[in-house]
N, C-alpha and C positions, 0 to 999 in steps of 0.2 A: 468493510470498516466495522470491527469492534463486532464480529461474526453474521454482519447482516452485506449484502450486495448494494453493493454502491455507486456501479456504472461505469463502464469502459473506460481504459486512457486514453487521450489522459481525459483528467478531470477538475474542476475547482469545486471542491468543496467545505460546506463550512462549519465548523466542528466547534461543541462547547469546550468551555475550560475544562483542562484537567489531561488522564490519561488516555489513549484509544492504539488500537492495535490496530496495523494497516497490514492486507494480504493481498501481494496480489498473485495468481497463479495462471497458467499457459499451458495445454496440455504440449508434450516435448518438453517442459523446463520445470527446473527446479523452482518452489514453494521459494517467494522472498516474502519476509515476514518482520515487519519493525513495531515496536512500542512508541509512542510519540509524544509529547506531553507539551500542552497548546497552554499557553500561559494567555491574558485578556491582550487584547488589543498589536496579538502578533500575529504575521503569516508568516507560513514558514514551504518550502518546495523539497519537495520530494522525486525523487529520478530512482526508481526501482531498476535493476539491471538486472536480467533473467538471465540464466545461464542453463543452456543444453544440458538436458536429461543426458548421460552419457548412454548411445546404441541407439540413440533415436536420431531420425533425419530431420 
């Protein structure tokens, strides 16, 4: 979260207003990477989908 480690999936965490960049990464898989921008008094759910590095098992 926002280039610091933030804890395994899944997770509930809780974030100030404004913007934060969410990473999450899996060696085999492709980097997912979103921008999210938390408005006061909303939750909001996130479902990251990894997708296989191609050549990797």
């Amino acid at each position: 979260m926002d280039g610091k480690f933030s804890g395994s999936t899944p997770s509930k965490l809780q974030l100030t207003e404004g913007a934060h960049v969410i990473l999450v990464e899996q060696t085999g898989y492709a980097v997912w990477q979103r921008t999210v921008t938390i408005s006061p008094g909303n939750d909001i759910n996130i479902n990251a989908v990894l997708t296989k590095t191609p050549g990797t098992q």
